[in-house]
C-alpha positions in Angstrom: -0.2 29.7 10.8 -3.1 30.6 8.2 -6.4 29.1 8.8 -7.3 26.3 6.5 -9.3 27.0 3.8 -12.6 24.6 3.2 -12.3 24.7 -0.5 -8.9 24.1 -0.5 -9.4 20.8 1.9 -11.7 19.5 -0.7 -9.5 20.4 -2.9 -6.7 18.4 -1.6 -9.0 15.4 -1.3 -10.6 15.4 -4.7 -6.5 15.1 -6.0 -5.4 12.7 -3.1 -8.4 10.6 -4.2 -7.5 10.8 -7.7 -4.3 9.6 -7.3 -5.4 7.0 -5.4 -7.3 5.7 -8.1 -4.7 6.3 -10.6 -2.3 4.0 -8.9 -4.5 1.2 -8.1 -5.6 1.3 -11.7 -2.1 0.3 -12.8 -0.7 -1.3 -9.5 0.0 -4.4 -11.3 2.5 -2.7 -13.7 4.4 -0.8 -11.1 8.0 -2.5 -10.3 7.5 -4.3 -7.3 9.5 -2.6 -4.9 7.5 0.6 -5.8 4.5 -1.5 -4.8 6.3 -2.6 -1.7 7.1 1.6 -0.9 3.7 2.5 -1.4 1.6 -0.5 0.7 4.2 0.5 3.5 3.3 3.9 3.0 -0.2 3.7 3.5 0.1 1.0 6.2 2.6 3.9 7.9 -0.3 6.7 7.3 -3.2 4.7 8.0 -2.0 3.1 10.6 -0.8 -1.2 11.1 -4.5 -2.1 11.5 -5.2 -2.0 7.8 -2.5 -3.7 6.7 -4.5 -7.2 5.9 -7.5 -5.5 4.5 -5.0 -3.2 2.2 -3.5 -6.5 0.8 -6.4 -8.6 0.7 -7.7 -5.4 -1.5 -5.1 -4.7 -3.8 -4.7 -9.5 -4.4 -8.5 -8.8 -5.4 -8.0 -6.0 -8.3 -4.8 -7.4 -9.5 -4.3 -10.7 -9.8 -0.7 -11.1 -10.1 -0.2 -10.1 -6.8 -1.5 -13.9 -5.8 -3.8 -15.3 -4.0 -5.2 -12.6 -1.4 -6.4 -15.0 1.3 -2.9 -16.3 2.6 -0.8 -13.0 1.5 -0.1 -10.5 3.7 1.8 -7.8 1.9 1.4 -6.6 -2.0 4.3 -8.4 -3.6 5.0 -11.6 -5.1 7.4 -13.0 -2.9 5.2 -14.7 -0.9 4.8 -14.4 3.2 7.7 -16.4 4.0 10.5 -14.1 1.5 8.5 -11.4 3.5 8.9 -12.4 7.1 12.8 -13.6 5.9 13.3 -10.2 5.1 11.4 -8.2 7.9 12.9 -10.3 10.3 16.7 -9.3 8.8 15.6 -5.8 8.9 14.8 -6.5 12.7 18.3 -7.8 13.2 20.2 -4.5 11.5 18.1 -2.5 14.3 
């Protein structure tokens, strides 16, 4: 394995970062299930523990996501449709 490179670490932040701020910028005219992919995504990298301040985040910059204090995902289907569906995705397991 090579050893990592500082600059290139930086690197890879400064465009992970970017991007970041790219799609938050225009997260409110991404087809929902792409906004469902990439909240799972994160939640998945980040870990489960940021998954209400993630949501409570992206309700505050864009406003047709709803209202951020009772949501818990990105979406507009509201925590009920949600649970419905996590808890059919829990059955097919």
């Amino acid at each position: 394995m090579q050893p990592i490179n500082p600059a290139s670490s930086v690197i890879t932040e400064q465009l992970t970062r970017a991007l970041g701020e790219a799609v938050i910028r225009i997260w409110s005219n991404l087809p929902q299930e792409v906004q469902n992919h990439l909240f799972q995504e994160a939640v998945t990298s980040q870990g489960e523990s940021i998954r209400s301040q993630l949501a409570v985040f992206l309700h505050d910059k864009h406003s047709r996501t709803g209202n951020p204090r009772q949501a818990t995902e990105p979406d507009s289907l509201g925590v009920s449709g949600i649970n419905a569906a996590r808890a059919a995705s829990r059955a097919c397991d």
